[in-house]
matplotlib code that plots the C-alpha trace (Angstrom):
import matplotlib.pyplot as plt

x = [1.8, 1.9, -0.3, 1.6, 5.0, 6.2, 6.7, 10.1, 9.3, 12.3, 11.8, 13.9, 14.7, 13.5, 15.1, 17.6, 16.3, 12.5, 10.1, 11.4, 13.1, 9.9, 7.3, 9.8, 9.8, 6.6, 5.1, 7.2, 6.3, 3.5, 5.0, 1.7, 4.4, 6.8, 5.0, 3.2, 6.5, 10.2, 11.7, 14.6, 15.2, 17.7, 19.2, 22.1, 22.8, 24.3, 20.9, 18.5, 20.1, 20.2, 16.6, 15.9, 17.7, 15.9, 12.5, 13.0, 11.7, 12.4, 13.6, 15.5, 17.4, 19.4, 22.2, 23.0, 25.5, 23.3, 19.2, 19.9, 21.0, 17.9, 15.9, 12.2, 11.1, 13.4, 13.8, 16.6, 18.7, 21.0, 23.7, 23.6, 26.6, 29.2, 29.8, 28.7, 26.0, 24.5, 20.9, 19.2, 15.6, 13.0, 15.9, 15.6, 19.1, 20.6, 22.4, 19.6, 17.7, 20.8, 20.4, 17.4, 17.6, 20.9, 19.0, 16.3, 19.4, 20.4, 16.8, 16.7, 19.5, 18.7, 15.5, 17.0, 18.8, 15.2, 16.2, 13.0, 9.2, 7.8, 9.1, 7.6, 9.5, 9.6, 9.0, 11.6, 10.1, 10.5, 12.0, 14.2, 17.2, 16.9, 14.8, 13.5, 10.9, 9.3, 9.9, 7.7, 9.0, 12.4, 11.8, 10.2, 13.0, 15.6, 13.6, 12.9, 9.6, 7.4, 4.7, 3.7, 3.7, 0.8, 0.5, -2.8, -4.0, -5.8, -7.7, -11.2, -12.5, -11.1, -8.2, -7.6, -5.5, -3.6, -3.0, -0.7, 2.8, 2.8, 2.9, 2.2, -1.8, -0.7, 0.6, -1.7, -4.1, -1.3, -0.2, -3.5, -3.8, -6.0, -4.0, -2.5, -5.6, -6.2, -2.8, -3.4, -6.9, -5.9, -3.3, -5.5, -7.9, -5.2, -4.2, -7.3, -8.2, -4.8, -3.7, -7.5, -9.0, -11.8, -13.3, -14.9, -13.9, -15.7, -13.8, -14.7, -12.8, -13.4, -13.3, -11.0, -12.7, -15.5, -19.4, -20.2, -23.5, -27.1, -26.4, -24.1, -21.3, -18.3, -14.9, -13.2, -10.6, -14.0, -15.3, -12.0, -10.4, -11.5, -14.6, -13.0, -10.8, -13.8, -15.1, -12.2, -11.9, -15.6, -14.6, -11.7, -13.7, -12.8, -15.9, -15.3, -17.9, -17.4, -16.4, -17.4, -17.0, -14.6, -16.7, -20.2, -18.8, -17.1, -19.3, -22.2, -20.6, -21.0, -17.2, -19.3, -20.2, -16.5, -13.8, -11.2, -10.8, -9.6, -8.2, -6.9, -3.9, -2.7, -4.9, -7.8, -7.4, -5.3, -7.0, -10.6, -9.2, -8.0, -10.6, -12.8, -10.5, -10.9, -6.6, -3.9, -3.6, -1.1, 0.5, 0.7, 3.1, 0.9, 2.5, 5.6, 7.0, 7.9, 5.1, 5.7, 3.9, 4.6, 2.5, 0.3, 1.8, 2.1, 5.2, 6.2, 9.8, 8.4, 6.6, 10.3, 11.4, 8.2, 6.6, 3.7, 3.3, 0.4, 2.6, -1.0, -0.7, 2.6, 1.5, -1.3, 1.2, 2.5, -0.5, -1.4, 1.6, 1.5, -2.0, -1.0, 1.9, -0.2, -3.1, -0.8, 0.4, -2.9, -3.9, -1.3, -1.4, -4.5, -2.6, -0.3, -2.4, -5.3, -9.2, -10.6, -13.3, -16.6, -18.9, -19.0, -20.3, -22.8, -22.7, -24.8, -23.3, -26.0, -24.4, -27.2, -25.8, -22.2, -22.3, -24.7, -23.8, -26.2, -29.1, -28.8, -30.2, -29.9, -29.4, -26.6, -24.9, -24.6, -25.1, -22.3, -19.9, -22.2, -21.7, -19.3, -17.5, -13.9, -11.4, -10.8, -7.3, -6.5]
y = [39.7, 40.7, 38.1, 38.9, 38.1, 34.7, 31.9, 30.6, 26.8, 24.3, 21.0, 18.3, 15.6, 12.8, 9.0, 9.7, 7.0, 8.0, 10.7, 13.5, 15.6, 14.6, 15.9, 19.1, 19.6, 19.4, 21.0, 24.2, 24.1, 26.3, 29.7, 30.3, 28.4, 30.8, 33.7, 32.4, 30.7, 30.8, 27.8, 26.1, 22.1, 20.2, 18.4, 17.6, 19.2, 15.8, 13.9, 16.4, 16.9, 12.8, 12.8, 16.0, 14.2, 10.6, 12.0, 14.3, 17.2, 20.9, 22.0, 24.7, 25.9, 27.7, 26.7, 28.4, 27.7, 29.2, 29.2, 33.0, 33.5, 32.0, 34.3, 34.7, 33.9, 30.7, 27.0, 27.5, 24.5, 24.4, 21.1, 19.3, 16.8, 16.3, 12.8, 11.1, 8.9, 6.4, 6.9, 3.6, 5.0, 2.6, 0.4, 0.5, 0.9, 2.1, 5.0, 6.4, 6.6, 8.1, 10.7, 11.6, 11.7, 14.2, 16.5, 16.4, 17.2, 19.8, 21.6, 21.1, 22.7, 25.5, 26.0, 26.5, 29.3, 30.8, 30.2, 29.0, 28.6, 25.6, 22.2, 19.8, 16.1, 14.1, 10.7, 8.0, 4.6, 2.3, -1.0, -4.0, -1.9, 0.9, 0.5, 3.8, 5.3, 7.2, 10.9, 12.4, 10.1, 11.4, 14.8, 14.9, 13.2, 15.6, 18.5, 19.8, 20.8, 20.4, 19.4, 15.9, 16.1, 14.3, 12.8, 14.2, 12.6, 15.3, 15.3, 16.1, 17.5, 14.7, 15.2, 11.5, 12.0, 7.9, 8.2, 5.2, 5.0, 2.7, -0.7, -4.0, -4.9, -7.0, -4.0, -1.7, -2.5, -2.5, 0.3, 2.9, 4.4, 7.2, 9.2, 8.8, 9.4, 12.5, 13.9, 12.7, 14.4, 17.7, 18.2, 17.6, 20.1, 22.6, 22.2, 22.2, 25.9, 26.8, 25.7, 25.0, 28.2, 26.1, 28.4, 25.0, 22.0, 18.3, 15.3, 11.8, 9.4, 5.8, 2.5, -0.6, -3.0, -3.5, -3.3, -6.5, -7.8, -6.7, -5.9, -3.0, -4.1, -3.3, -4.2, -3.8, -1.4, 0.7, 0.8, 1.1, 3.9, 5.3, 6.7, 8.0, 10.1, 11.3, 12.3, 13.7, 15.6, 16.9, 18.3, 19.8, 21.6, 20.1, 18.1, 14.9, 12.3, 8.6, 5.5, 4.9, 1.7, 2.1, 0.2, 1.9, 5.3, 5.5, 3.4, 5.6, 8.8, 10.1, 12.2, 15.2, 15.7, 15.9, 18.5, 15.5, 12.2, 10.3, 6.8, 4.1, 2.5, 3.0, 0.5, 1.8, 5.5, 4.6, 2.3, 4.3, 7.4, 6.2, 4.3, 7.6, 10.0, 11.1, 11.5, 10.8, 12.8, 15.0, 14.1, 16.6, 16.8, 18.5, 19.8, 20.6, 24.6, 23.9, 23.5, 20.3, 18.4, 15.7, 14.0, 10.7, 8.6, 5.3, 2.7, 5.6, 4.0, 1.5, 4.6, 6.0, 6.8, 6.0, 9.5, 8.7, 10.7, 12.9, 15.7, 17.6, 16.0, 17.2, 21.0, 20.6, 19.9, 22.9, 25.0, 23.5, 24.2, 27.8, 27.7, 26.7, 29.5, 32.2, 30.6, 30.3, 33.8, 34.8, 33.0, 34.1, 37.5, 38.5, 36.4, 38.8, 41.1, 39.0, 40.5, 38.8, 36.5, 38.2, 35.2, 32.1, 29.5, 26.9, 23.3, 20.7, 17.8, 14.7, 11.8, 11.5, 14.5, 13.6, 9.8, 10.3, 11.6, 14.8, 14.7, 16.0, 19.6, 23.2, 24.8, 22.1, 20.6, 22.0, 20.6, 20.6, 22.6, 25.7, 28.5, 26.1, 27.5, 27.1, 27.9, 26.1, 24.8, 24.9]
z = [-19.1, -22.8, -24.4, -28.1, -26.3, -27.8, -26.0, -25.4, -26.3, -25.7, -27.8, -26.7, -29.7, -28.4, -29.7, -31.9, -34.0, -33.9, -34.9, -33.0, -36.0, -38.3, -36.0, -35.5, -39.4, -39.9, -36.9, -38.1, -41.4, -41.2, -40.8, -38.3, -35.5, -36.0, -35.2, -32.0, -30.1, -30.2, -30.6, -29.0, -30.5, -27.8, -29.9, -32.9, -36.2, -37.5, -36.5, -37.5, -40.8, -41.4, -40.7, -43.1, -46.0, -44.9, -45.4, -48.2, -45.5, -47.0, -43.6, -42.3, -38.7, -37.2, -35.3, -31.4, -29.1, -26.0, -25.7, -25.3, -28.8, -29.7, -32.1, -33.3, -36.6, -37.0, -35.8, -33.4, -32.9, -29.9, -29.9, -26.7, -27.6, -30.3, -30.6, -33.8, -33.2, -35.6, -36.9, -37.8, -38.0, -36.2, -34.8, -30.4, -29.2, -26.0, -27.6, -29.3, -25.9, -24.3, -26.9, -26.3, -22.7, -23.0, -24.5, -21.7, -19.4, -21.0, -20.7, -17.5, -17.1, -18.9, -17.4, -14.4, -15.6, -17.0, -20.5, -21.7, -20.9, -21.5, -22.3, -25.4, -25.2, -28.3, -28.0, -26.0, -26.2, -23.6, -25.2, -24.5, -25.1, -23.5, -20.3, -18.0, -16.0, -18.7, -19.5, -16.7, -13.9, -15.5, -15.1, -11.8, -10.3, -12.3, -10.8, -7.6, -6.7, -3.7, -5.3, -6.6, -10.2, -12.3, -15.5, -16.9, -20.6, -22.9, -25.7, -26.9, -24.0, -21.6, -18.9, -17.3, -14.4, -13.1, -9.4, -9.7, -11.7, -14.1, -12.2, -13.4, -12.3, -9.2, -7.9, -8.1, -5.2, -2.6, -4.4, -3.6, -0.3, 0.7, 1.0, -2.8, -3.5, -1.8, -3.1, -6.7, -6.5, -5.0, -7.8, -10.2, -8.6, -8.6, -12.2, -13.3, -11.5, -12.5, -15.6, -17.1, -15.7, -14.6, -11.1, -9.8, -11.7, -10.9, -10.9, -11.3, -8.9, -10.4, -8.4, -8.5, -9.1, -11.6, -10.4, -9.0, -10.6, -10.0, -6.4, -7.7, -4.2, -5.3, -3.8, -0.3, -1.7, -2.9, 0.9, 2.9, 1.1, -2.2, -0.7, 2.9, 0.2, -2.0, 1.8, 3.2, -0.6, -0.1, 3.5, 1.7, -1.0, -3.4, -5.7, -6.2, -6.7, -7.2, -6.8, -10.2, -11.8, -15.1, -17.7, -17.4, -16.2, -19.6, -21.6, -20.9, -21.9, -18.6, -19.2, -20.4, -16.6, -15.6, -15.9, -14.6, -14.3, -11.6, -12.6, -10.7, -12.1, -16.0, -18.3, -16.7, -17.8, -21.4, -22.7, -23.0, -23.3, -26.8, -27.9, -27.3, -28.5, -32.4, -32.8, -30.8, -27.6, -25.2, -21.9, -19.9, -15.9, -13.6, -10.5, -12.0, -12.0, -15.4, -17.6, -19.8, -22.1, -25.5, -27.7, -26.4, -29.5, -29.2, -30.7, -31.8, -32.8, -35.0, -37.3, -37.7, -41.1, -43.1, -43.7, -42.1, -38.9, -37.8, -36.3, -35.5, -31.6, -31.4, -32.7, -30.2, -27.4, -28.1, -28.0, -24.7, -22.8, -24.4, -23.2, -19.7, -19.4, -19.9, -18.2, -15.3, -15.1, -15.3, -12.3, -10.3, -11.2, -8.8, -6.4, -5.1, -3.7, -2.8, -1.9, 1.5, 0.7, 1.8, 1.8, 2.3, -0.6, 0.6, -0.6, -0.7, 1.9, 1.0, 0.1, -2.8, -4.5, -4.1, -5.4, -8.0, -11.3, -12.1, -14.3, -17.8, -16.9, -19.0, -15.3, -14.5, -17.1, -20.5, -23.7, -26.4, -24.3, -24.1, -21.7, -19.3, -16.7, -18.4, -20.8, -24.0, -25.7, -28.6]

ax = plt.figure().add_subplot(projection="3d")
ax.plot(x, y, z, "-o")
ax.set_aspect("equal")
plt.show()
């Protein structure tokens, strides 16, 4: 593939009363955007020029009736509906979320068709007026795939994978299986060989339940079925290591031995992952064919209108799924005409080197990023 090709990048508008047309703006004001994608905004000349004119935004696009009209150097904007619909900036309403979601439809659509290459959602809130699965549940269900797609939080080096939907917490026990846990591991191990470049990436599976005092027993959930998956995983090549309990394993910084995360249930992987990241971070579907990611930014609605947002997670969600198309077709490329495998790689099976995080060693684990075995995002 011609790595100076630009990216067709489809932007869907996200809540029609939110910060989808002000991170647009001001993602694409640097002319730097222009000149590494193409992109495609799902979404309405009305609403986008309300917002413009709301936040005093020098902004300009071009309207397109098709995403094959798009053109390179400008901020294409293709309407996905006609109706007039009422902006009240930072105001949930069922309309605005309908809105949003249209345009999602209609990049589906047109994906379909091969129209684009990656997919950036603006925000959709989930409120007590407009109530749905979330933009990733959305588009999995809207798509069909035989893979089980994974919501993967990114930012400063960490990529937390949740191997449960979001479910309240007295769900989530009945809710992990081992063989969830398998599935949710072995897409993450894919992505990350895939879409990361990352030849043989580690993951961290963490437990349930917290550590249980000095004697270090954790709970029945930890014993039954978290670590048969880690040991079916191992048999499967794949390294995972773990049960880790949540508190310590991310309280003592041991993320820098990890390529992926493994969390349990939502909280468990959110919550640290921002308190440890410097900005707000991207969520990206793993397991999809379409390459999709947004911005991790949260009560998004209630920013709306003020001036105020950091769009730099949103430009970053961009780079990422750029990053991840032509990561992708670089994988795949060698794929077609495959070399046998000549060897065969020798592991170490102890359970002391599979449940034990690895010492801090120059051979093993290097410092501040240095000569790893992977390829950085923007």
């Amino acid at each position: 593939m011609n790595d100076n090709k630009r990216v067709r990048v489809a932007i869907t508008h996200g809540d029609t009363n939110g910060i989808g047309y002000e991170l647009i703006f001001k993602t694409f004001a640097e002319p730097e955007m222009l000149e590494l994608c193409t992109p495609i905004v799902y979404g309405s000349p009305k609403v986008a020029t309300y917002h413009r004119n709301a936040l005093d935004i020098e902004a300009n696009f071009t309207i397109i009736k098709d995403a094959s009209e798009a053109q390179d150097g400008r901020l294409n904007l293709l309407p996905v509906f006609d109706d007039e619909i009422k902006v009240d900036l930072g105001v949930a309403s069922e309309e605005s979320g309908i809105a949003g979601l249209r345009a999602v439809d209609k990049a589906l659509e047109d994906y379909c068709q091969g129209l684009f290459d990656v997919l950036v959602t603006a925000p959709i809130d989930n409120n007590e007026h407009f109530h749905f699965s979330g933009q990733s549940r959305y588009i999995e269900d809207h798509m069909e795939s035989e893979e089980q797609a994974l919501s993967v939080l990114i930012n400063d080096g960490l990529r937390v994978a949740l191997a449960t939907r979001n479910l309240p917490l007295r769900q989530v026990a009945e809710s992990i299986s081992k063989a969830s846990i398998i599935n949710n591991a072995s897409a993450l191990f894919k992505s990350l060989r895939r879409d990361f470049r990352l030849s043989c990436p580690r993951i961290a599976v963490l437990g349930l339940n917290p550590k249980a005092g000095d004697n270090g027993l954790l709970g029945s959930e930890e014993h039954e079925i978290i670590m048969p998956a880690i040991d079916e995983l191992v048999e499967n090549g794949i390294q995972a290591f773990g049960p880790y309990p949540a508190d310590t394993f991310f309280g003592c910084n041991n993320t820098e031995y990890f390529d992926g995360i493994l969390a349990m249930y939502y909280e468990q992987g959110l919550a640290p992952f921002r308190t440890l990241s410097a900005s707000h971070g991207i969520i990206y579907t793993a397991g999809l064919p379409l390459v999709r990611t947004s911005a991790e930014i949260p009560d998004s609605l209630s920013l709306a209108g003020k001036g105020v947002i950091d769009e730099q997670p949103f430009r970053h969600a961009i780079y990422l799924a750029i990053d991840i198309f032509r990561n992708r077709a670089e994988y795949d490329a060698p794929m077609g005409n495959p070399l046998p495998k000549l060897y065969k790689e020798r592991r170490d099976e102890s359970d002391k080197v599979r449940f034990a995080i690895p010492r801090k060693r120059e051979d093993r684990i290097p410092n501040n990023g240095e000569n790893r075995n992977t390829k950085e995002t923007h």
